[in-house]
C-alpha positions in Angstrom: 0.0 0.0 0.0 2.8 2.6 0.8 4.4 1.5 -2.6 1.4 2.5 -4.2 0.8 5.3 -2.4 4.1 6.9 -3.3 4.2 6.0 -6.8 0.9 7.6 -7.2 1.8 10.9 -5.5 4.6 11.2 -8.1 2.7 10.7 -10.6 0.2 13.3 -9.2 3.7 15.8 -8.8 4.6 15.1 -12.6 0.9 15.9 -13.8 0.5 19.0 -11.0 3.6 20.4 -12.4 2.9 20.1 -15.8 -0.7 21.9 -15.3 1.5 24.3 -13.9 3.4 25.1 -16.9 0.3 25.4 -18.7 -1.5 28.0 -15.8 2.5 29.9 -16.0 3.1 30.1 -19.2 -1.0 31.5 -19.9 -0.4 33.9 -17.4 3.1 35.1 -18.6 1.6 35.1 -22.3 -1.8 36.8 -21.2 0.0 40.0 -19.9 1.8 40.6 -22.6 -1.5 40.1 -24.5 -3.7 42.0 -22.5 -0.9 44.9 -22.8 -0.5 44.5 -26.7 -4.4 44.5 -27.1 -4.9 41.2 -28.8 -8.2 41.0 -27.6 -9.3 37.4 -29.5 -5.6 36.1 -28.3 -5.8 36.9 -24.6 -9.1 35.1 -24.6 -7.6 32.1 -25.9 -4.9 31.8 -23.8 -7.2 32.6 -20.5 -8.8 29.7 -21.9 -5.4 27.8 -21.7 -5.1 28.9 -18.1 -8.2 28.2 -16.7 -7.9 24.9 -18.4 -4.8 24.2 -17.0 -6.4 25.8 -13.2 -8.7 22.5 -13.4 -6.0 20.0 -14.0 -3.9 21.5 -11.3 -6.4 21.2 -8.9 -7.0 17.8 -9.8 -3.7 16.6 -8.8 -2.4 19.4 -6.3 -0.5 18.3 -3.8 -1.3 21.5 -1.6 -4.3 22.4 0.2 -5.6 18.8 0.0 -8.6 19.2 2.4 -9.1 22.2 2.1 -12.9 22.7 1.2 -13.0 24.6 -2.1 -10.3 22.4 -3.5 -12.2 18.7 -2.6 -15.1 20.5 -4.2 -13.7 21.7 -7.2 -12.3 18.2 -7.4 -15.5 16.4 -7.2 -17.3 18.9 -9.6 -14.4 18.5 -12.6 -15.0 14.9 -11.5 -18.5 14.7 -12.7 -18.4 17.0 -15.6 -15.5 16.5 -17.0 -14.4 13.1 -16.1 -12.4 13.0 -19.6 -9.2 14.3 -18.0 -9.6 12.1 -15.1 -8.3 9.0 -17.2 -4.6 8.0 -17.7 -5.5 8.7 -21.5 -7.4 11.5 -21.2 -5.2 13.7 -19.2 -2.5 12.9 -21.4 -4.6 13.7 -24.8 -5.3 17.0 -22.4 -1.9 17.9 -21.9 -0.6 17.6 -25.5 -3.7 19.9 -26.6 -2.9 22.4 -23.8 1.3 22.0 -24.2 0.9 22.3 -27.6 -1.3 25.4 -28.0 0.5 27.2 -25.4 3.5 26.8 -27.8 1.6 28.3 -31.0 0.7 30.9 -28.5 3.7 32.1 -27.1 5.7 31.6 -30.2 3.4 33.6 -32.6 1.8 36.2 -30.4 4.6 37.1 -27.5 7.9 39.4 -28.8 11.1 38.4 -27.8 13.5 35.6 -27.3 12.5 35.1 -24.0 8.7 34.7 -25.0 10.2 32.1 -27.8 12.3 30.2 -24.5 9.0 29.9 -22.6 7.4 28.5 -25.1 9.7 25.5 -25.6 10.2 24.8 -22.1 6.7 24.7 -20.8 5.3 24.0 -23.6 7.8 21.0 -24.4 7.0 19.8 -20.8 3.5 19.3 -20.6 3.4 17.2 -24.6 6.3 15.4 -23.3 4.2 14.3 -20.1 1.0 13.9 -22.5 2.8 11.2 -24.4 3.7 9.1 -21.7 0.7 9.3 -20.5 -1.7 8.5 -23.2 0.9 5.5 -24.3 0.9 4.2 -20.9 -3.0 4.7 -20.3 -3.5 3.1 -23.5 -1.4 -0.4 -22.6 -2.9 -0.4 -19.5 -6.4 -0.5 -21.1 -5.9 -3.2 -23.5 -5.2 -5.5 -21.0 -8.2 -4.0 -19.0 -10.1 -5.0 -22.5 -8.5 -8.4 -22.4 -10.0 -8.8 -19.3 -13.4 -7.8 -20.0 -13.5 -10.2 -23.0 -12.6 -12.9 -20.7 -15.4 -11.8 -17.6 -17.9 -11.3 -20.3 -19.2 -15.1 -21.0 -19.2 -15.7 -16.9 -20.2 -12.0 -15.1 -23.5 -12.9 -14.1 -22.9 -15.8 -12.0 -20.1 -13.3 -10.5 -21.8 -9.7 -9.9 -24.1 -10.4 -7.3 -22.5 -8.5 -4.3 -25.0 -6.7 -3.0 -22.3 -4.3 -1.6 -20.4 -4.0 -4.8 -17.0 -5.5 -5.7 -14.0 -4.8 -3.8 -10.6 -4.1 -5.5 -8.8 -7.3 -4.4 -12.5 -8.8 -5.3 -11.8 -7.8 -8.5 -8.9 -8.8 -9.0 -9.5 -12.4 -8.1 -12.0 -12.3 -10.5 -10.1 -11.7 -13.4 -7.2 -13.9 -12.4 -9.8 -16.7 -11.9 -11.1 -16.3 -15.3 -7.6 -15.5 -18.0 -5.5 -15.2 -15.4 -5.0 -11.8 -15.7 -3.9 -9.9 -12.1 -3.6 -5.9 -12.2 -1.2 -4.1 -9.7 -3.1 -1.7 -6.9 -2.1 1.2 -8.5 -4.0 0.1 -11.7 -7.0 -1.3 -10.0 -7.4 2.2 -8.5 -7.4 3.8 -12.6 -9.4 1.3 -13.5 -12.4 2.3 -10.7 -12.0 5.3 -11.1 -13.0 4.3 -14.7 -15.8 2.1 -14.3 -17.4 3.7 -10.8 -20.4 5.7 -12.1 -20.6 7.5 -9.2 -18.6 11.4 -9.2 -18.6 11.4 -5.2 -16.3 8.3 -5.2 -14.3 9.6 -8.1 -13.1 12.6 -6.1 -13.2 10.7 -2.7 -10.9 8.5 -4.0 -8.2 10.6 -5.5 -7.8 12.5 -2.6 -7.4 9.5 -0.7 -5.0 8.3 -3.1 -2.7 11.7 -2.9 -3.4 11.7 1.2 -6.2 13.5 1.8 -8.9 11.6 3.3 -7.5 9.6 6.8 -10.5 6.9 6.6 -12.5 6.3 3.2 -14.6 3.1 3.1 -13.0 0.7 1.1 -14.0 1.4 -3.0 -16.0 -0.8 -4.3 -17.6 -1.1 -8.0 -21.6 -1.4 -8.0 -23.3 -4.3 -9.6 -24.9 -2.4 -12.4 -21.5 -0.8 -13.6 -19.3 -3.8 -13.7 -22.5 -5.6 -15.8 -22.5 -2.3 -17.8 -18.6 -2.8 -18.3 -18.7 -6.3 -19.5 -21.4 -5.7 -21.7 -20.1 -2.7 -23.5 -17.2 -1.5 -25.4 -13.7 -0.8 -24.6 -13.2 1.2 -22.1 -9.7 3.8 -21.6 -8.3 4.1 -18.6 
């Protein structure tokens, strides 16, 4: 559990400081904007900032419980559960890494305006990448696994509670032999869980923030949902 624990809050740093670049870089860039009076370009890049705002909250490793922040969490949560995912975030990143760039680069004089713009924009694509290649492994064996669940789930999903993650993952092994690490069972609920509450409960608990969370478990009606439909990215 520690080992998971601290492999997760890095990851949480690496994608924190990567938003950061993003909310840095818009700020920087929207000055010198707002100064020049490019109206149409400071609206973009407040755009890129308040963009980047959300995924820095997400995975801030500051100000965990305070109030506004678990809020904020559980409200990007729900509506915009999209950058919540391995892939996701990391299809996020490259947009926001990448148009910071274009900003910087075509709109801001000077050589230090062209400097920014490689370094935090370089940053957050570079993060992007690893993520979405990494989020994308991780789901096709999550698919493999669904295939194999599919032909036996309703003899299995009738815990009235839900499913556990260690549940879970005796389930798959028992049926393809297929065992996920804690740290993946935690992307994986997060994916399948319907519910936002638990979405945002749960990654504050995985950065620290919550002492005692009930143990996550995955409704009935979701896993059934899972194994029934389509691929699903993590």
């Amino acid at each position: 559990a520690g080992s998971m624990s601290t492999t997760g809050n890095h990851m949480n740093d690496v994608y924190f400081a990567a938003a950061m670049c993003v909310v840095v870089g818009s700020v920087y860039g929207g000055i010198s904007l707002f100064f020049s009076l490019k109206a149409v370009e400071w609206i973009q890049i407040t755009y890129l900032m308040f963009f980047g705002l959300s995924l820095a909250i997400l995975d801030t490793p500051f100000l965990k419980t305070i109030k506004f922040v678990t809020d904020m969490k559980m409200y990007i949560s729900k509506y915009i559960q999209f950058v919540t995912r391995v892939t996701g975030k990391g299809i996020t990143l490259i947009f926001l890494g990448s148009m910071l760039f274009l900003m910087l680069w075509e709109n801001v004089d000077g050589s230090f305006s062209k400097f920014l713009a490689v370094v935090l924009g370089l940053f957050p694509n570079l993060v992007g990448i690893a993520s979405f290649v990494i989020g994308v492994l991780k789901s096709f064996k999550l698919e493999k696994a669904r295939k194999m669940l599919t032909p036996v789930i309703d003899g299995h999903a009738d815990h009235g509670a839900g499913m556990t993650m260690n549940e879970f993952n005796n389930l798959t092994e028992s049926n393809g032999g297929i065992r996920f690490e804690a740290l993946d069972l935690k992307l994986i609920f997060n994916a399948l869980v319907s519910n936002p509450v638990w979405h945002a409960a749960s990654n504050a608990q995985h950065q620290g923030g919550y002492a005692n969370v009930d143990e996550p478990r995955i409704p009935r009606q979701d896993l059934i949902d899972w194994c029934r439909g389509g691929m699903v990215f993590l």
